[in-house]
LUMLUMKE-812872 format. One record per residue (C-alpha): chain; residue number from 0; residue in three letters; x, y, z. Coordinates in steps of 0.25 Angstrom, whole numbers. Layout:
N
A, NUM, ALA, X, Y, Z
...
***
This chain:
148
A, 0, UNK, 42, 13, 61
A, 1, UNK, 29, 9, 53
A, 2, UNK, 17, 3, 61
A, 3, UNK, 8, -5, 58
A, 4, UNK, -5, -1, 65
A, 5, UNK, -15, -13, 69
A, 6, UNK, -29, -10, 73
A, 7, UNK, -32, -13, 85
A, 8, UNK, -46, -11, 94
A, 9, UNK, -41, 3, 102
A, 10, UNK, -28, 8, 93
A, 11, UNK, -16, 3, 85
A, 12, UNK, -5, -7, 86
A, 13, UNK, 9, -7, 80
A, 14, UNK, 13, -18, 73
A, 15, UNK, 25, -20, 64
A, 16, UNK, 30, -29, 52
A, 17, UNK, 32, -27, 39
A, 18, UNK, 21, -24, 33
A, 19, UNK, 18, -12, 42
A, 20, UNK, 13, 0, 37
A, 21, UNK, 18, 15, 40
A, 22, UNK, 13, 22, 53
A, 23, UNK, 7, 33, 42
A, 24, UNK, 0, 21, 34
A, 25, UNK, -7, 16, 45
A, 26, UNK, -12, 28, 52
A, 27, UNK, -17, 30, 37
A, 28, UNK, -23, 19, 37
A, 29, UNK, -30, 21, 51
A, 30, UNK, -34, 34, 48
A, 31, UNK, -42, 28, 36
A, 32, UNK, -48, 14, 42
A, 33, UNK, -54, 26, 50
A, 34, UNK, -61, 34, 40
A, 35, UNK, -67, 21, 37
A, 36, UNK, -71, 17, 50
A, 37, UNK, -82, 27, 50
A, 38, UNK, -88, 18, 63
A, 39, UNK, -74, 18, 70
A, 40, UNK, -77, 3, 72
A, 41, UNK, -63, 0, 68
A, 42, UNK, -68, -7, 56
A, 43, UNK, -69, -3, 41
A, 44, UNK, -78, -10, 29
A, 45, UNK, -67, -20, 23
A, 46, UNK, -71, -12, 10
A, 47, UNK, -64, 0, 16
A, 48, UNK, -50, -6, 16
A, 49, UNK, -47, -3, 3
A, 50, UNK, -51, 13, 4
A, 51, UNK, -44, 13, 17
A, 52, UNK, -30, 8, 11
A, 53, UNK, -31, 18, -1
A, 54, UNK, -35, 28, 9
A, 55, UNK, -22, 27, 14
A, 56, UNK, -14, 26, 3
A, 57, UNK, -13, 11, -1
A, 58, UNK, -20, 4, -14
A, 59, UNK, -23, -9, -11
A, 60, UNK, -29, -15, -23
A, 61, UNK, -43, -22, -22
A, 62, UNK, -38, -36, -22
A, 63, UNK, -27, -33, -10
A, 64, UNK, -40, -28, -2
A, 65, UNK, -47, -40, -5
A, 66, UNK, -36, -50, -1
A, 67, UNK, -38, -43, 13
A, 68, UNK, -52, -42, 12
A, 69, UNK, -55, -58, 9
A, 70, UNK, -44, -59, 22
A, 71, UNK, -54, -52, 30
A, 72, UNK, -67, -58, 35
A, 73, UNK, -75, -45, 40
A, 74, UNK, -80, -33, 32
A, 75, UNK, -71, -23, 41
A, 76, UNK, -56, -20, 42
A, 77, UNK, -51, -15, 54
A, 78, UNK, -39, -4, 55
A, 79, UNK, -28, -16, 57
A, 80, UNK, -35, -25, 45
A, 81, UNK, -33, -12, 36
A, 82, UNK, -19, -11, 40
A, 83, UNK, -15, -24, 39
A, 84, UNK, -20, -25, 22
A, 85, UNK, -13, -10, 21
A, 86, UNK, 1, -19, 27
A, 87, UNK, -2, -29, 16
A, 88, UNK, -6, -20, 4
A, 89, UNK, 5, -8, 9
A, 90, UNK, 18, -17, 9
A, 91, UNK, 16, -25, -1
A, 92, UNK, 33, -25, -8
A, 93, UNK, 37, -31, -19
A, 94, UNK, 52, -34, -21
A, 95, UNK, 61, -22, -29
A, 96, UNK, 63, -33, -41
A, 97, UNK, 48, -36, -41
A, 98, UNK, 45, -21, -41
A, 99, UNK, 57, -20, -52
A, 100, UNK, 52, -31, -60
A, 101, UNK, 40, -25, -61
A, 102, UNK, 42, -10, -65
A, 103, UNK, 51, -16, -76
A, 104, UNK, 41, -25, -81
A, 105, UNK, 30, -13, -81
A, 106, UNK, 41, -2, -83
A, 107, UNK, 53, -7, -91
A, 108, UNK, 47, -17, -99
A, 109, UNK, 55, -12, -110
A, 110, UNK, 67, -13, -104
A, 111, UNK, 72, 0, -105
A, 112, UNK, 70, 3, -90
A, 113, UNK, 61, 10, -81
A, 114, UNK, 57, 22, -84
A, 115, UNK, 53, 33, -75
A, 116, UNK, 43, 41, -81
A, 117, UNK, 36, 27, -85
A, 118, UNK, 36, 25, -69
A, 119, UNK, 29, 41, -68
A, 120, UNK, 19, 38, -79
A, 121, UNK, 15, 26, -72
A, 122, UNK, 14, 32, -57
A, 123, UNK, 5, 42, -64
A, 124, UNK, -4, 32, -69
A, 125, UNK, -5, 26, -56
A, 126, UNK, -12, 38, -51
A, 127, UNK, -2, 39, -41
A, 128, UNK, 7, 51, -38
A, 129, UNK, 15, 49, -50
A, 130, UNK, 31, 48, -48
A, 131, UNK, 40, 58, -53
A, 132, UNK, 53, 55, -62
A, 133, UNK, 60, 53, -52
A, 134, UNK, 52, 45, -43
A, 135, UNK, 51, 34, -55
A, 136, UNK, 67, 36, -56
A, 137, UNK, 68, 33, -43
A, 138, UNK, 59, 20, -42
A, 139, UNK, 68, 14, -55
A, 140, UNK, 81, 17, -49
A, 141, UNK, 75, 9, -37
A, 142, UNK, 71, -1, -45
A, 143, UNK, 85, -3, -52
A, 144, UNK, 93, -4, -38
A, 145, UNK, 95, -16, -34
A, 146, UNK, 92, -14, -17
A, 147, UNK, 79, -12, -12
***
């Protein structure tokens, strides 16, 4: 079962819904508000949540962080705040026809399907571990069934 850890003043709760984050996520997540809690104050400049998010793997975009940041009316974050902006950035879903809509408007625009090499090219561009073939086959033939 996934936790969802909340700071509290000597240790963590568990507390689940649906957006929790995995177990692994979160101690991630703690293992780098600490490295930016140099004074263990339980505590971290709010200009830190951003480096903290991507420490762990997660790309908030700078107008995501500052949604949060106008929600919050201090210039610290404590463990349970980063936690609870990583739930709202980190499961974020979009519906499969959303997602098929769009890679048909970005990768079948001509109508003549999806290819899969145009998907590699693009992961590659991304600078993100670039998808094999077969990967990209994979994520069309998703797309095309109809279940979830």
């Amino acid at each position: 079962m996934a936790l969802a850890l909340r700071s509290k003043r000597n240790g963590f709760a568990s507390k689940a819904n649906d957006n929790e984050l995995s177990e692994e996520l979160c101690n991630d997540i703690r293992a780098a508000f600490n490295l930016f809690d140099t004074n263990q104050t339980g505590r971290v400049d709010i200009a830190n949540l951003g480096n903290i998010l991507r420490c762990c793997g997660l790309e908030p975009t700078e107008v995501h962080l500052q949604r949060h940041v106008l929600g919050l009316n201090s210039r610290h974050v404590t463990l349970g705040q980063v936690i609870t902006v990583a739930e709202t950035f980190h499961n974020k879903s979009f519906p499969k026809t959303e997602i098929r809509r769009v890679y048909n408007e970005v990768f079948n625009a001509d109508g003549h399907g999806i290819n899969p090499r145009a998907l590699v090219a693009a992961s590659q561009n991304m600078n993100e571990k670039a998808l094999t073939v077969e990967e990209a086959q994979q994520m069309i033939e998703w797309l095309q069934h109809d279940g979830p």
